[in-house]
BANUDO-313243 format. One record per residue (C-alpha): x, y, z; residue number from 1. Coordinates in steps of 0.5 Angstrom, whole numbers, always signed. Example, Ala and Ser with C-alpha at 12.3 -4.5 7.8 and 13.67 -1.06 7.14 Angstrom:
% residues 2
<marba px="+25" py="-9" pz="+16" num="1"/>
<marba px="+27" py="-2" pz="+14" num="2"/>
END
This chain:
% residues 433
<marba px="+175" py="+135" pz="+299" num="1"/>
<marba px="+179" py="+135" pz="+306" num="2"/>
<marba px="+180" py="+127" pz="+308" num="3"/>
<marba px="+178" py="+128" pz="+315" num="4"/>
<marba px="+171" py="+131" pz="+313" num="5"/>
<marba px="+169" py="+125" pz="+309" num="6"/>
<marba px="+171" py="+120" pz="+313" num="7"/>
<marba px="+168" py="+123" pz="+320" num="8"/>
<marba px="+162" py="+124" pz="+315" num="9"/>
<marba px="+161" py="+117" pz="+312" num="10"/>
<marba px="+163" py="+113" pz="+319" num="11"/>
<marba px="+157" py="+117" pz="+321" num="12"/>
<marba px="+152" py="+113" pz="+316" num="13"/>
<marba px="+156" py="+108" pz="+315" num="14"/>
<marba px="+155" py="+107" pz="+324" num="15"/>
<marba px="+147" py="+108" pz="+320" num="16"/>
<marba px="+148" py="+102" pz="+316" num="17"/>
<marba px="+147" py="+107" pz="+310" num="18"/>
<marba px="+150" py="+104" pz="+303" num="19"/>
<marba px="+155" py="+111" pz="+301" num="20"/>
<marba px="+159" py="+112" pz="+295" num="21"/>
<marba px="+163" py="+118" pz="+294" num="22"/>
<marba px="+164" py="+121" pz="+287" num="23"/>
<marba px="+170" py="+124" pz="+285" num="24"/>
<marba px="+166" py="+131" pz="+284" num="25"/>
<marba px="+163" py="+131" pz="+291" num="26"/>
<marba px="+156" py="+127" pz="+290" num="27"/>
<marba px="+154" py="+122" pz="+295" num="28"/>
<marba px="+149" py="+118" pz="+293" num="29"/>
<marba px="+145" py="+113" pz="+298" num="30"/>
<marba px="+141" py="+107" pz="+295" num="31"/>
<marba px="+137" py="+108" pz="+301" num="32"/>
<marba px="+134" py="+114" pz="+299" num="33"/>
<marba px="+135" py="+113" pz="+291" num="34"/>
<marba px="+136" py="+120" pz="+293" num="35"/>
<marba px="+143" py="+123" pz="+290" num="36"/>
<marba px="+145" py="+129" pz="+295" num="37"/>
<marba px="+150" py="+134" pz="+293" num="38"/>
<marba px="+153" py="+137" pz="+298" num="39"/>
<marba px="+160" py="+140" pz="+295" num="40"/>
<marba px="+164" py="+138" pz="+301" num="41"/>
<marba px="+163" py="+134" pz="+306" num="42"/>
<marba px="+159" py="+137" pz="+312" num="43"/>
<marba px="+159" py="+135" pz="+319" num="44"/>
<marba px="+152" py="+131" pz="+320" num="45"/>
<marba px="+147" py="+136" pz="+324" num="46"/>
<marba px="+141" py="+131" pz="+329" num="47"/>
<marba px="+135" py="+133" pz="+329" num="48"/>
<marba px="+131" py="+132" pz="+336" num="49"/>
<marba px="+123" py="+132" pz="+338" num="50"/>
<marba px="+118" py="+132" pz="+344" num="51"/>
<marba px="+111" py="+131" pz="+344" num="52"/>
<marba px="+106" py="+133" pz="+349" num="53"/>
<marba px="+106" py="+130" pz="+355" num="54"/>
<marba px="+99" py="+128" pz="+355" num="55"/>
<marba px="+99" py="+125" pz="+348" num="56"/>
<marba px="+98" py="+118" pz="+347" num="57"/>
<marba px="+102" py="+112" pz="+344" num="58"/>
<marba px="+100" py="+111" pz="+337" num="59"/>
<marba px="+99" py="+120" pz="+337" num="60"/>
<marba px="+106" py="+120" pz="+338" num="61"/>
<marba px="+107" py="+115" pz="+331" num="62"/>
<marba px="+104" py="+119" pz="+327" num="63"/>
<marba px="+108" py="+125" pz="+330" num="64"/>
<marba px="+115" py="+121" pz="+329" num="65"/>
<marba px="+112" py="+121" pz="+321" num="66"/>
<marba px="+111" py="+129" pz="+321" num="67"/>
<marba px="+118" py="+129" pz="+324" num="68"/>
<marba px="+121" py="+124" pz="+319" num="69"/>
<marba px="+118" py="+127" pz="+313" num="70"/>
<marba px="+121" py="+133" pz="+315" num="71"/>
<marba px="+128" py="+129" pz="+316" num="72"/>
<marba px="+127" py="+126" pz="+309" num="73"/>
<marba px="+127" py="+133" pz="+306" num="74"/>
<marba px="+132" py="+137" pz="+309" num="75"/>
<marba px="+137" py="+132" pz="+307" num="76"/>
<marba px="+135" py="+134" pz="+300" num="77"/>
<marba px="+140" py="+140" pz="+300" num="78"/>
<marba px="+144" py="+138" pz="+308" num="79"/>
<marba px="+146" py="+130" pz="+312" num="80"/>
<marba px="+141" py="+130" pz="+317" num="81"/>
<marba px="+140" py="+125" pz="+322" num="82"/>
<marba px="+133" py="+124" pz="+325" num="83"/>
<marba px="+134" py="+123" pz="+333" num="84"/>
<marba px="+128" py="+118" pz="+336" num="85"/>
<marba px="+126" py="+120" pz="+343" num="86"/>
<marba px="+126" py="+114" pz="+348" num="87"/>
<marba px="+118" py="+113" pz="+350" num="88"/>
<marba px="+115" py="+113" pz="+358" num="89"/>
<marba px="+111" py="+116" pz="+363" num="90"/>
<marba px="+105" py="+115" pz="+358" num="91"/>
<marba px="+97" py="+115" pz="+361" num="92"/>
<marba px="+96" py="+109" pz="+358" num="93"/>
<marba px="+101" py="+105" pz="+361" num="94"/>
<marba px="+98" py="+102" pz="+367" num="95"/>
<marba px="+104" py="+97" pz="+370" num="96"/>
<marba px="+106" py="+102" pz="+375" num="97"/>
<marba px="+110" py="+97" pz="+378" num="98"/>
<marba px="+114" py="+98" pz="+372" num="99"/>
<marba px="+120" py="+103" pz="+370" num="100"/>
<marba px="+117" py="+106" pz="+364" num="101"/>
<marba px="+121" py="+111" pz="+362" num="102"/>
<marba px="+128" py="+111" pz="+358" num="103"/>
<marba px="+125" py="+106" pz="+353" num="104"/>
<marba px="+129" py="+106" pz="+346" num="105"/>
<marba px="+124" py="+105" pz="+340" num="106"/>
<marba px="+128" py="+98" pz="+339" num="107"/>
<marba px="+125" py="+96" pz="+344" num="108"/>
<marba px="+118" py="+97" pz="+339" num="109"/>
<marba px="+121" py="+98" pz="+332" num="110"/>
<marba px="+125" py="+95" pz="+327" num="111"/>
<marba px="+131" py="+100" pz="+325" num="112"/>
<marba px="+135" py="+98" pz="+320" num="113"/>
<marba px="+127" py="+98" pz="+316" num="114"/>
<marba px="+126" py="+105" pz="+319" num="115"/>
<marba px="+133" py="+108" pz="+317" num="116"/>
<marba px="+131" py="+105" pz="+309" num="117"/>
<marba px="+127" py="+112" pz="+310" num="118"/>
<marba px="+131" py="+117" pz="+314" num="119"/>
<marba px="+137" py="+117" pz="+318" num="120"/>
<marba px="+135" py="+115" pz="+326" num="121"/>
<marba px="+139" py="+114" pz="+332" num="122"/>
<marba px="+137" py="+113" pz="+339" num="123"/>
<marba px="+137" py="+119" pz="+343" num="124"/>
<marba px="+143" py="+114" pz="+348" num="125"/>
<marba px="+147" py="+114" pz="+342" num="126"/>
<marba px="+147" py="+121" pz="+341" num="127"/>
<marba px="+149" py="+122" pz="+348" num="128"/>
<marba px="+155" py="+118" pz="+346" num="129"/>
<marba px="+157" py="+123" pz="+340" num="130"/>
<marba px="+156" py="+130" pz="+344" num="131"/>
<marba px="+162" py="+133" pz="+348" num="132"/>
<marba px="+157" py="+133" pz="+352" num="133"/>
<marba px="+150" py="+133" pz="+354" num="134"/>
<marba px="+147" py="+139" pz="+351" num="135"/>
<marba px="+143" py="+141" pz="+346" num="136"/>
<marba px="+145" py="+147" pz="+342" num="137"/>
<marba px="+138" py="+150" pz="+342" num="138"/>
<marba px="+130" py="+148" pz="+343" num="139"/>
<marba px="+125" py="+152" pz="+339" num="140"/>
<marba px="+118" py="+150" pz="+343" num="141"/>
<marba px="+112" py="+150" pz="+337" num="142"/>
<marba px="+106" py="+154" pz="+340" num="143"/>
<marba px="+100" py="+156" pz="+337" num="144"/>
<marba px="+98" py="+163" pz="+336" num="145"/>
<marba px="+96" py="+167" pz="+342" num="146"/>
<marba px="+89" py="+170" pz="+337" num="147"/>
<marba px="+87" py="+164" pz="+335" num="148"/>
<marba px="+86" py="+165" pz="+327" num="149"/>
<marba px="+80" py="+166" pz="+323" num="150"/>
<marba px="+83" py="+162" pz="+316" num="151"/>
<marba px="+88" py="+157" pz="+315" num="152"/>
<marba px="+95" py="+159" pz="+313" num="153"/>
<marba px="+102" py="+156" pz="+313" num="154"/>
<marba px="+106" py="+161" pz="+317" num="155"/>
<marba px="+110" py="+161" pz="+323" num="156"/>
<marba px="+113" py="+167" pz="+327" num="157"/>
<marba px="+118" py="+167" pz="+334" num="158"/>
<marba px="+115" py="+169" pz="+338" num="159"/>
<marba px="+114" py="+171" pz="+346" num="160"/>
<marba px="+113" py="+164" pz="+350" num="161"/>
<marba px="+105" py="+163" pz="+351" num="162"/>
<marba px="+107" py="+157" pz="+357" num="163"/>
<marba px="+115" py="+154" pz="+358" num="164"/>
<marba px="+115" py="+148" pz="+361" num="165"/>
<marba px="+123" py="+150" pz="+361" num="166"/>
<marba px="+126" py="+153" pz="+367" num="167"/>
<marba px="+133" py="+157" pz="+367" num="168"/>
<marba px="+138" py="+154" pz="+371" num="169"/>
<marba px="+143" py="+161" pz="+373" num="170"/>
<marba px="+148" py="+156" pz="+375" num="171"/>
<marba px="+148" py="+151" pz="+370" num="172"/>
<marba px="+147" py="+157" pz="+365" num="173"/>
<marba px="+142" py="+152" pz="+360" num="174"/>
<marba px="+135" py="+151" pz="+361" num="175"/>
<marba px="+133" py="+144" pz="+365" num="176"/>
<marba px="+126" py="+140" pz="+363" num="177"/>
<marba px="+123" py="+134" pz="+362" num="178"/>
<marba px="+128" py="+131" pz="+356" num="179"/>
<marba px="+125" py="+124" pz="+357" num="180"/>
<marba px="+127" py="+124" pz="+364" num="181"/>
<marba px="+133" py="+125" pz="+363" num="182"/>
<marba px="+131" py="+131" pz="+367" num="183"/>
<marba px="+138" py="+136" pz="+369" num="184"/>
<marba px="+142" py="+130" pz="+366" num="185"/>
<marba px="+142" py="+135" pz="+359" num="186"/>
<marba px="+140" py="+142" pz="+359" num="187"/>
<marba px="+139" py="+147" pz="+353" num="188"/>
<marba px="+144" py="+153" pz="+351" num="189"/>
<marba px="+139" py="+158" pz="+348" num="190"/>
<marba px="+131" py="+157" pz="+347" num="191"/>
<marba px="+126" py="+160" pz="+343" num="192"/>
<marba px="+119" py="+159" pz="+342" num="193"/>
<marba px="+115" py="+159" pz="+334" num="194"/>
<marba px="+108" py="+160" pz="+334" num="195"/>
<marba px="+106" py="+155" pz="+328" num="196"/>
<marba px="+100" py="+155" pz="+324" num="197"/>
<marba px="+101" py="+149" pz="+318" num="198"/>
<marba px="+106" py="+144" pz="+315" num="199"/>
<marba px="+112" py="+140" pz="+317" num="200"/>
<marba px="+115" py="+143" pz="+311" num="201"/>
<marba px="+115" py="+150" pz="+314" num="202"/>
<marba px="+120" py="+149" pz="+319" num="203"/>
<marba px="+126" py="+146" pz="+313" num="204"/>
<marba px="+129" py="+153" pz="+310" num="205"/>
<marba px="+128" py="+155" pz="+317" num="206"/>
<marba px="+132" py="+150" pz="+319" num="207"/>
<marba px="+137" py="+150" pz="+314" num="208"/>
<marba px="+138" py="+158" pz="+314" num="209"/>
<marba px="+137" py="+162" pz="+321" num="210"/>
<marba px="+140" py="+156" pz="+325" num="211"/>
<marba px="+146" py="+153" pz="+325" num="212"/>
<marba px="+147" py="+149" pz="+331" num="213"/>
<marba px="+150" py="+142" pz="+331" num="214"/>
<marba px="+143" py="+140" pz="+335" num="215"/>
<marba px="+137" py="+143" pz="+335" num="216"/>
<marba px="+130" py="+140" pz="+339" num="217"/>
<marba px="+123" py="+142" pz="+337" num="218"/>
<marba px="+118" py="+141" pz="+342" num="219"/>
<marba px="+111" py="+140" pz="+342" num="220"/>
<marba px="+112" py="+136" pz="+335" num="221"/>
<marba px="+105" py="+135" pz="+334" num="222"/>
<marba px="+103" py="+142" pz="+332" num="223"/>
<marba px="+106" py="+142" pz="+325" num="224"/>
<marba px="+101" py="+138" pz="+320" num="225"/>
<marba px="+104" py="+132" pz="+315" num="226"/>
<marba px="+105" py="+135" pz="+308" num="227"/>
<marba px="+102" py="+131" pz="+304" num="228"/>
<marba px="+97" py="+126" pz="+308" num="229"/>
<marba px="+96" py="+119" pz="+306" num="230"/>
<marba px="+101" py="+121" pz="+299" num="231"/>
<marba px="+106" py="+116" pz="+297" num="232"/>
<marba px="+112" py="+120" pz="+302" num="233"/>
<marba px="+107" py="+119" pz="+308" num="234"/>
<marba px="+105" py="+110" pz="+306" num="235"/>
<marba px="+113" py="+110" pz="+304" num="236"/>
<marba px="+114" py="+112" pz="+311" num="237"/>
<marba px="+109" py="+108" pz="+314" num="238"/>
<marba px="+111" py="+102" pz="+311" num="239"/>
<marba px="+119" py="+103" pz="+314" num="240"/>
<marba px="+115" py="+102" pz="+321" num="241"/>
<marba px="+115" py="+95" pz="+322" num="242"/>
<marba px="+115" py="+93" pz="+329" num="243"/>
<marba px="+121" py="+90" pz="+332" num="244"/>
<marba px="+121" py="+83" pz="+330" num="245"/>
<marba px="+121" py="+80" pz="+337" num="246"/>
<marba px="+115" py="+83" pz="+338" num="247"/>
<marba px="+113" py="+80" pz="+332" num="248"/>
<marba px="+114" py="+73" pz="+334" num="249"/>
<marba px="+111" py="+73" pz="+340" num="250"/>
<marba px="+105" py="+74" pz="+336" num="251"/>
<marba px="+106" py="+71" pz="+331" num="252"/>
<marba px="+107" py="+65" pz="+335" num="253"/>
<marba px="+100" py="+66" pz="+339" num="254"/>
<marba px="+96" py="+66" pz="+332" num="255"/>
<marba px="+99" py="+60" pz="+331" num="256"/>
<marba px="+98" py="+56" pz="+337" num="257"/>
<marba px="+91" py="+59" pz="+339" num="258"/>
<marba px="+88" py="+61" pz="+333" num="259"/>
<marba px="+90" py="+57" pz="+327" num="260"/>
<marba px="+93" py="+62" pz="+324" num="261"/>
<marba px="+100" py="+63" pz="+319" num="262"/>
<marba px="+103" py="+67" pz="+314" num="263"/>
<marba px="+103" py="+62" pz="+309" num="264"/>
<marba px="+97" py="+59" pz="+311" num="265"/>
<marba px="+93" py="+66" pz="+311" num="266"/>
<marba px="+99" py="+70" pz="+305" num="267"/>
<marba px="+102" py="+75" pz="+309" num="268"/>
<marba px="+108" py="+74" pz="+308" num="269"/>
<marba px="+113" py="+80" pz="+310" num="270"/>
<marba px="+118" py="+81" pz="+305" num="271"/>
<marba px="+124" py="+83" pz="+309" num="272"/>
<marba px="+124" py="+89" pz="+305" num="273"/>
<marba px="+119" py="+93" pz="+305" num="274"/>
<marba px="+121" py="+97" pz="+300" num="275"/>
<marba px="+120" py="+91" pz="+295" num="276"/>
<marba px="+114" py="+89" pz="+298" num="277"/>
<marba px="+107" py="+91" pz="+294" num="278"/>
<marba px="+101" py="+88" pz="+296" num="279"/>
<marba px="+94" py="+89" pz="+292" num="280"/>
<marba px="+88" py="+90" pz="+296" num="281"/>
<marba px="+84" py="+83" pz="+297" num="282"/>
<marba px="+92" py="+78" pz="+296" num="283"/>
<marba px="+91" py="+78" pz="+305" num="284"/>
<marba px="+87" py="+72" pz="+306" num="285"/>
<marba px="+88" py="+73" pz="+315" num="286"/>
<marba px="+87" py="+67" pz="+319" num="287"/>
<marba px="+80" py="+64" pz="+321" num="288"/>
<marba px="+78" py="+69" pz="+326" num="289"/>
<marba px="+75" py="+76" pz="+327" num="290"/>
<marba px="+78" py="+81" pz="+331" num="291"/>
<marba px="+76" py="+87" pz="+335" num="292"/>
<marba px="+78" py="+93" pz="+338" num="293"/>
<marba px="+73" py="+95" pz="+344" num="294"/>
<marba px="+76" py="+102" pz="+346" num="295"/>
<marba px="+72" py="+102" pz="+353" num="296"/>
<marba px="+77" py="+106" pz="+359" num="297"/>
<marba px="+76" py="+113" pz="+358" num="298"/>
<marba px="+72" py="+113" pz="+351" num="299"/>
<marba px="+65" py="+111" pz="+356" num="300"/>
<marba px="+66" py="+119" pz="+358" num="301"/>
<marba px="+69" py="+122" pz="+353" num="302"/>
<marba px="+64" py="+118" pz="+347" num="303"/>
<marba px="+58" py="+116" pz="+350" num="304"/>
<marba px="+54" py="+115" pz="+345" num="305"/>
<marba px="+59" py="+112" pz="+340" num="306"/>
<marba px="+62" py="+106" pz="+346" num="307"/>
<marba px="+56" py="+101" pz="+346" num="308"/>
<marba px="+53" py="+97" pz="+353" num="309"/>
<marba px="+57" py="+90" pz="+353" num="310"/>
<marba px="+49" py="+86" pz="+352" num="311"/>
<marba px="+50" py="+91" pz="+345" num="312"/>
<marba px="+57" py="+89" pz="+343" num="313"/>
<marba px="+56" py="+82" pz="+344" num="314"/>
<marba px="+50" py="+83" pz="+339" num="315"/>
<marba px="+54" py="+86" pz="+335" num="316"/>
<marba px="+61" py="+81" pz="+335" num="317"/>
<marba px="+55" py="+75" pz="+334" num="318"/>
<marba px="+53" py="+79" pz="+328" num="319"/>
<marba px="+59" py="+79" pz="+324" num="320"/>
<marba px="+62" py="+73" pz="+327" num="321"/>
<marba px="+56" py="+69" pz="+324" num="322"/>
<marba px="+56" py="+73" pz="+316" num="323"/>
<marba px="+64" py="+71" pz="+316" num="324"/>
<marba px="+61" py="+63" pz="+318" num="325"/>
<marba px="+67" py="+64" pz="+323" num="326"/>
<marba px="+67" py="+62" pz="+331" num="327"/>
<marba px="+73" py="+64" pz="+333" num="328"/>
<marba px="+73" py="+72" pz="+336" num="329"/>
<marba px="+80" py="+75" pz="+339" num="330"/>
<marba px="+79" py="+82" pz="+342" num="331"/>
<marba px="+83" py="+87" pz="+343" num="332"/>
<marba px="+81" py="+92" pz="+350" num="333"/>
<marba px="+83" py="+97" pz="+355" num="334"/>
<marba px="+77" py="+94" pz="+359" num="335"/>
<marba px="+77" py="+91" pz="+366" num="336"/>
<marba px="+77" py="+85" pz="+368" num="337"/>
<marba px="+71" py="+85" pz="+370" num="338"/>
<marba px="+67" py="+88" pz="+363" num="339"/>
<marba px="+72" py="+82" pz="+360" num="340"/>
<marba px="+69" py="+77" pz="+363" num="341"/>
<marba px="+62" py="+79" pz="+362" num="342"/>
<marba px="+63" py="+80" pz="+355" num="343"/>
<marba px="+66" py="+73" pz="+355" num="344"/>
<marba px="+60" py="+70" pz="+358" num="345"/>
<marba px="+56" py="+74" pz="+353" num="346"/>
<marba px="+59" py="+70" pz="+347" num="347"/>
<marba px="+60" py="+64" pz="+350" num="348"/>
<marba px="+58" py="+60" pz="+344" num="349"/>
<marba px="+65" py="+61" pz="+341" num="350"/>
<marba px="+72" py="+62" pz="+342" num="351"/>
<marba px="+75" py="+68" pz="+345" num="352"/>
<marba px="+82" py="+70" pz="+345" num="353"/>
<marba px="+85" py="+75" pz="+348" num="354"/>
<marba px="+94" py="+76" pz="+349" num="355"/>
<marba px="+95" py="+75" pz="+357" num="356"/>
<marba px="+102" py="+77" pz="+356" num="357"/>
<marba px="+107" py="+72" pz="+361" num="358"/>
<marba px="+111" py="+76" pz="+366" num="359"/>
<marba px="+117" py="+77" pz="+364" num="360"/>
<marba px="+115" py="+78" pz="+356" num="361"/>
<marba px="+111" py="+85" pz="+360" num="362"/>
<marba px="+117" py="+86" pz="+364" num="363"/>
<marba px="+121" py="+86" pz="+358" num="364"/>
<marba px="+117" py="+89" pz="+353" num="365"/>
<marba px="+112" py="+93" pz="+358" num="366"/>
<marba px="+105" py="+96" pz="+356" num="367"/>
<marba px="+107" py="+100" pz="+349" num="368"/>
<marba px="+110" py="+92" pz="+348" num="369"/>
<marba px="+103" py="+89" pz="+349" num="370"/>
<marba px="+99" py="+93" pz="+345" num="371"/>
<marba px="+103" py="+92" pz="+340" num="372"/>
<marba px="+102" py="+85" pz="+339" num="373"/>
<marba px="+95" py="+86" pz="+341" num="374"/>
<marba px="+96" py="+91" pz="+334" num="375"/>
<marba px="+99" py="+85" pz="+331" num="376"/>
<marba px="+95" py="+79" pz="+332" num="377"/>
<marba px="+89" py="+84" pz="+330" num="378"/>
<marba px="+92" py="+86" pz="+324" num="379"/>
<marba px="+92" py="+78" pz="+321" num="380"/>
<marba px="+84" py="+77" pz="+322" num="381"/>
<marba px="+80" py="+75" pz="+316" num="382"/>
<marba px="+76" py="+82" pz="+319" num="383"/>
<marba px="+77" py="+86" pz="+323" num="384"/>
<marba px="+72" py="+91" pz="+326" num="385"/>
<marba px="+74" py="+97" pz="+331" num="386"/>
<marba px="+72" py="+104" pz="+335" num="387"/>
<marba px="+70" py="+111" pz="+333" num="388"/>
<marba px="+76" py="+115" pz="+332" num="389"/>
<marba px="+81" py="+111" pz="+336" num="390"/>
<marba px="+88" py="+111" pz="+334" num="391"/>
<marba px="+89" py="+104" pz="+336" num="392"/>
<marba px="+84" py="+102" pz="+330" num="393"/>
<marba px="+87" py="+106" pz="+326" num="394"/>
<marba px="+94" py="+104" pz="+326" num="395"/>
<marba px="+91" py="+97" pz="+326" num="396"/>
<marba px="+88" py="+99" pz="+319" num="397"/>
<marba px="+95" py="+102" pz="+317" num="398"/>
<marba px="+98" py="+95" pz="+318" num="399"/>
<marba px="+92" py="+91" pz="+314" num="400"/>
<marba px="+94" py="+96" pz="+308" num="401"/>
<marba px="+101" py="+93" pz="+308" num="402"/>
<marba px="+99" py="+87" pz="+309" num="403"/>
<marba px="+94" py="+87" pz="+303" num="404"/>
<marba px="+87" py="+86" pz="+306" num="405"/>
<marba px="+81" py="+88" pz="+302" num="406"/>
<marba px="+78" py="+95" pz="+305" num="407"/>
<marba px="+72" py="+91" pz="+306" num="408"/>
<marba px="+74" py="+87" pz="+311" num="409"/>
<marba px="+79" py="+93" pz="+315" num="410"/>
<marba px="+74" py="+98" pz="+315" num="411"/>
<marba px="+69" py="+96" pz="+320" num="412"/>
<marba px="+67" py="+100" pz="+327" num="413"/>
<marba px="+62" py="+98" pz="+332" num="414"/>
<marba px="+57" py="+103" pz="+333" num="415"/>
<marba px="+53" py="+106" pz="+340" num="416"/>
<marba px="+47" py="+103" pz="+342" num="417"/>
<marba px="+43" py="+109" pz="+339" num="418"/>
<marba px="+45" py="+108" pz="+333" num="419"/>
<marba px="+44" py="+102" pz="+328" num="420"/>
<marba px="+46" py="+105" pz="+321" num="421"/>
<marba px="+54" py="+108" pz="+324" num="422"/>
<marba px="+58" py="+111" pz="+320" num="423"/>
<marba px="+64" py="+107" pz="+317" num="424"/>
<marba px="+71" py="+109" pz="+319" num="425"/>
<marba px="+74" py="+113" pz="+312" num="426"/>
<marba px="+79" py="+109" pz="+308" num="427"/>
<marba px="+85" py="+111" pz="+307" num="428"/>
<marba px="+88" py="+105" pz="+303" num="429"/>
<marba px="+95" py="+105" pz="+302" num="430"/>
<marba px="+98" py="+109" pz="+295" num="431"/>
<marba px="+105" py="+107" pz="+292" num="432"/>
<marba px="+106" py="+112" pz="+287" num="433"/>
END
């Protein structure tokens, strides 16, 4: 095997903090992925990139990352490929306008080094440095079917864009975009658009064999499906998503000094790998308080009937602080100012909480920052209730399934005014094998 192709090969995942041994016969083998790859000679690694829809929210594009990553996993079965993470910003949630949410790097939020116990990632600022320059070799934009479909089938066709938000620039000779707002700093040599109707694994041998470009972008990432919802690949995936632990911390300490909360006290030790980390259900004790997450905002629009009056909530809280004996309540909101203080005022025979993050942890950590310690803080209650169908409660009963809280205790909702008997969330507790 030429010398130089092994080396350039293995700086890269060495640069990943991956652990690589070479064999004699060609086999690299990475005690990460307990996969072994056989790949003959060495080849250069290829970096896959992806966007989600502008209008996707924050806790959506984490279950697209996992698609994404799933897909990444598999194609290093048969090739290296390195999963490139897109920066965050310029989402609707966020609502510190006075702040440049844009460029965010995924440290900022997560853990690396334990994702990369998945896949292989890199920041997409890192992967700048590598290229020659800025240009991504080519953009397949992921579409649905122009004439819909009648029954459901795993296909997937080249086909004429039904809407590009990329423009070709003559001049240049690339095509321009959003790219994470990096704008006209990066540009695409050849796009080309893919009517997808099914799994992320549709896309494998099409990226294996009817392209070799070095850098290929997928566009609208949402639109391919998990392979295997809620399967042990999906929890293995899950579970390498550990928030960055600066966030942690922060949170942690807030358990500690308001709501006599800690990980030894409540057994939700973190195992520093996840890993070796397996946690039965009922082993998490949490902390002597109950936490909601009330989804107002938009959701008194959008789901009327599932959002109840705040007299209601209150009601509600009262009831599930009374059967749990406890009296200490931290919530988790998008609601205003003035829906918040009232709603304090509902419960004011016991203690509410809620994060008022300090200047300069929002100017560092910004909102996606914030709503991850409120994430956290929740995740460690003795019982948590949350809303209908809001992907912030649901990543929330993610991390209690790490964690090893019983489901009984996890899935829980409140329910709308005109609906005494709501349904509960589904439970989708966590599998390891």
């Amino acid at each position: 095997m030429n010398i130089v192709k092994q080396f350039a090969f293995i700086s890269v995942l060495h640069m990943l903090h991956w652990k690589v041994t070479l064999s004699n016969e060609g086999v690299i083998d990475s005690d990460l992925q307990s996969k072994t790859l056989n790949v003959g000679e060495a080849k250069a690694p290829r970096y896959l990139l992806y966007d989600v829809n502008p209008g996707e929210g924050f806790n959506l594009r984490r279950d697209v990352y996992m698609r994404v990553a799933n897909l990444v996993r598999n194609l290093n079965e048969d090739a290296p490929w390195i999963l490139v993470l897109p920066p965050w910003g310029g989402l609707y949630h966020w609502k510190s306008r006075h702040l440049d949410q844009t460029r965010i790097p995924w440290s900022t939020f997560f853990d690396l080094p334990s994702l990369r116990r998945f896949v292989p990632v890199i920041e997409f600022k890192e992967l700048l440095k590598l290229m020659p320059e800025p240009v991504i070799d080519e953009l397949y934009y992921l579409q649905n079917y122009k004439e819909g479909w009648t029954e459901f089938e795993d296909k997937m066709d080249i086909r004429d864009c039904i809407q590009n938000p990329y423009h070709f620039n003559e001049d240049r000779g690339l095509w321009e975009g959003w790219f994470f707002s990096y704008g006209d700093e990066v540009g695409v040599r050849k796009l080309t658009c893919v009517s997808l109707l099914g799994h992320s694994a549709l896309l494998k041998p099409f990226l294996l064999h009817n392209t070799t470009a070095r850098t290929v972008m997928t566009d609208r990432a949402e639109t391919m499906l998990h392979d295997r919802f809620g399967d042990k690949n999906y929890w293995e995936c899950r579970r390498s998503m550990r928030f960055s632990k600066a966030l942690r911390d922060i949170g942690d300490e807030f358990r500690r000094k308001y709501l006599d909360s800690t990980d030894e006290k409540d057994n939700t030790v973190l195992h520093e790998d996840w890993t070796q980390m397996k946690r039965k259900h009922g082993e998490a004790k949490g902390g002597p308080y109950v936490a909601a997450h009330l989804r107002r905002a938009d959701f008194l629009y959008a789901r009327p009937k599932d959002v109840p009056s705040l007299e209601n909530t209150a009601k509600q809280l009262k009831a599930v602080l009374k059967k749990q004996k406890l009296k200490t309540l931290f919530i988790a909101t998008d609601a205003p100012k003035d829906e918040l203080k009232e709603l304090k005022d509902l419960l004011r025979d016991y203690k509410v909480y809620t994060f008022e993050p300090p200047k300069e942890v929002l100017e560092t950590y910004k909102d996606g920052g914030i709503a991850i310690i409120d994430q956290w803080i929740c995740a460690h209650a003795r019982y948590f209730i949350g809303t209908y169908e809001s992907t912030f409660s649901f990543r929330i009963g993610d991390e209690r399934e790490i964690l090893g809280f019983d489901p009984d205790m996890t899935y829980n909702r409140v329910c709308g005014d005109e609906d005494k008997e709501c349904e509960q969330p589904s439970r989708w507790t966590i599998v390891y094998k």
